[in-house]
C-alpha positions as CSV (number, residue, x, y, z in Angstrom):
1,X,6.0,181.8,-57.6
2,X,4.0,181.7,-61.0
3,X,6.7,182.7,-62.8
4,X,9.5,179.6,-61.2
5,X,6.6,177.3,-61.6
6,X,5.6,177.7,-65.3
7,X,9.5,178.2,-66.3
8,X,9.7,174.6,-64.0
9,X,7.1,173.4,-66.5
10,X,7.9,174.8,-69.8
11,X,11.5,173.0,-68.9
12,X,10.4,169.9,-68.2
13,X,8.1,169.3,-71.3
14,X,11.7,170.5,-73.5
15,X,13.2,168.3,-72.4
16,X,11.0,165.8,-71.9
17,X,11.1,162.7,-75.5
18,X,8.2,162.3,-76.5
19,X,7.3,166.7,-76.1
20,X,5.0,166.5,-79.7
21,X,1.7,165.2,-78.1
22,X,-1.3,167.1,-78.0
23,X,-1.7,167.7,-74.1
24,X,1.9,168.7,-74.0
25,X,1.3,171.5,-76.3
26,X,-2.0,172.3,-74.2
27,X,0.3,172.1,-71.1
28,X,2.8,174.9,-72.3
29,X,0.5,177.2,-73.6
30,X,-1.1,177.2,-70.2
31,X,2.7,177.9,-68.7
32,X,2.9,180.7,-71.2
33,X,-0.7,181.8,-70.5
34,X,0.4,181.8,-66.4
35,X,3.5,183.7,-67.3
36,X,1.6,186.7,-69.0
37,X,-1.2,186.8,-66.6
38,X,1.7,187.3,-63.9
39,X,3.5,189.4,-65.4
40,X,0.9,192.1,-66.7
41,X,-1.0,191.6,-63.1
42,X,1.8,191.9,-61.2
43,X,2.7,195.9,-61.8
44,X,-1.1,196.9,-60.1
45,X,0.3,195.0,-57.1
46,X,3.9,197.0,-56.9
47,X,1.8,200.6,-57.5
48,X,0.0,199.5,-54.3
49,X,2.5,198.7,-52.2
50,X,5.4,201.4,-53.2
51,X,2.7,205.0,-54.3
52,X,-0.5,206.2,-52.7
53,X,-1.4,207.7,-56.1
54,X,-1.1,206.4,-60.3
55,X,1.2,208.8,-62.3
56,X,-0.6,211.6,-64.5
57,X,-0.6,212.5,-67.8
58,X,0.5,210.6,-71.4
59,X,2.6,207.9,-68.6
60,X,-0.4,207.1,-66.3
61,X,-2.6,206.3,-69.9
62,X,-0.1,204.1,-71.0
63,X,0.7,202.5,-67.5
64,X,-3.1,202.1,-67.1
65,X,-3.8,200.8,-70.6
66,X,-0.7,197.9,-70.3
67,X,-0.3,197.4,-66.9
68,X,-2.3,198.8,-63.6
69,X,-5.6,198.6,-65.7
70,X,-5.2,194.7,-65.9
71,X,-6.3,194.7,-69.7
72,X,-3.5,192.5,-70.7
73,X,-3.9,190.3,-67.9
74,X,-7.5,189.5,-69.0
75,X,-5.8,187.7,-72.1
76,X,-3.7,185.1,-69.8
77,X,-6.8,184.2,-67.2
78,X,-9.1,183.9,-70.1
79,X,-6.7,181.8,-72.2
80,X,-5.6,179.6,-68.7
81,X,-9.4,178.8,-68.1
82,X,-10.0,178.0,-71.6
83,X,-6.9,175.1,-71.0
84,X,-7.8,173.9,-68.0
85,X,-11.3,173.0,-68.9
86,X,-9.6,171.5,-72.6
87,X,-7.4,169.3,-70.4
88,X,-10.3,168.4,-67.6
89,X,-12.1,167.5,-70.7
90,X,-9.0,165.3,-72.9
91,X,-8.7,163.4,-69.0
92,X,-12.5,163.2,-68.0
93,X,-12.7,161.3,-71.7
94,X,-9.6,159.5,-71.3
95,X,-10.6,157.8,-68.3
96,X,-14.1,157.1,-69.4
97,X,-13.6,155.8,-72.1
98,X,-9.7,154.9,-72.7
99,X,-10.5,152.4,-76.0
100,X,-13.3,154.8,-77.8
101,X,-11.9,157.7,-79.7
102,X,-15.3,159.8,-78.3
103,X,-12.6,162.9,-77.9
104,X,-9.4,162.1,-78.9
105,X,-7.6,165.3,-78.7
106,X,-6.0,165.1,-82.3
107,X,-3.4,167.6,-83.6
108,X,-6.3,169.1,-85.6
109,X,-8.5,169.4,-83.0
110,X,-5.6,171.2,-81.2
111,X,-5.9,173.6,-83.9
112,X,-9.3,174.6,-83.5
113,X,-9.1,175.2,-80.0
114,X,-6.2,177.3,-80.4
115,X,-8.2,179.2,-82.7
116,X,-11.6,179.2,-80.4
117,X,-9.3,180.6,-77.6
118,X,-7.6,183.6,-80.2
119,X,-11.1,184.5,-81.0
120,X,-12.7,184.4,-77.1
121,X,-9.7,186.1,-75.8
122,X,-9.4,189.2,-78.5
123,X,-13.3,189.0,-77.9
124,X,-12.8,189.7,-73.9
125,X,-10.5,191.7,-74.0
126,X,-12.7,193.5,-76.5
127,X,-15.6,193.8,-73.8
128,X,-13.4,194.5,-70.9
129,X,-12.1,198.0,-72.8
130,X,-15.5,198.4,-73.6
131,X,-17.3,198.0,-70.1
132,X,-13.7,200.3,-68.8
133,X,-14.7,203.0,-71.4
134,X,-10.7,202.7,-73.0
135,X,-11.0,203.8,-76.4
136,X,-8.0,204.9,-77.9
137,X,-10.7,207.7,-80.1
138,X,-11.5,209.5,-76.6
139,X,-8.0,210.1,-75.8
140,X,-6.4,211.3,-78.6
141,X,-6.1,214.8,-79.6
């Protein structure tokens, strides 16, 4: 369902005339940002449903690390929230006030978000391994 939904989305804005706007590009970042939070979330639910127990070994470290563990996932919810309240905000001002330029979401503002949300996500993911204990120095040999 996520996945038809954002690929619904992403194909609208392509081919939609006027695609270079600020909220557009806010609007397929958050498709993309659905579309890797499904997909790397999506794996713990087939181990569930199809094996009573996680493979073993040099597999089940990678398999945990990139998929079952959710650790990728983290960067698509935390990068879809960011959006959402980015948009919430862009509308909230552009009803307020639709003559003031109070927040006009500008191309260059665009660009610092993108770069807030780089930083908060590599920054959660960060504190997720941590809290999970995943360092890549404890497991090698």
């Amino acid at each position: 369902m996520t996945f038809s939904s954002s690929i619904q989305c992403l194909l609208l804005l392509y081919f939609c005339f006027n695609r270079r706007t600020p909220i557009n590009y806010l609007l397929v970042n958050l498709a993309i940002a659905d579309i890797v939070y499904a997909a790397f979330i999506a794996p713990k639910g087939y181990f569930k449903l199809t094996s009573d127990h996680h493979p073993d070994g040099m597999t089940g470290l990678v398999l945990c690390k990139l998929l079952t563990g959710g650790n990728v996932a983290w960067v698509g919810a935390v990068a879809s929230a960011i959006f959402l309240v980015v948009i919430a905000l862009e509308r909230y001002f552009a009803v307020m006030y639709p003559h003031g330029h109070k927040w006009k979401l500008t191309n260059r503002k665009l660009k610092v978000i993108q770069t807030f949300k780089c930083l908060f996500t590599c920054m959660c993911l960060f504190f997720q391994n941590d809290r999970l204990g995943l360092h890549i120095s404890k497991h090698t040999v």
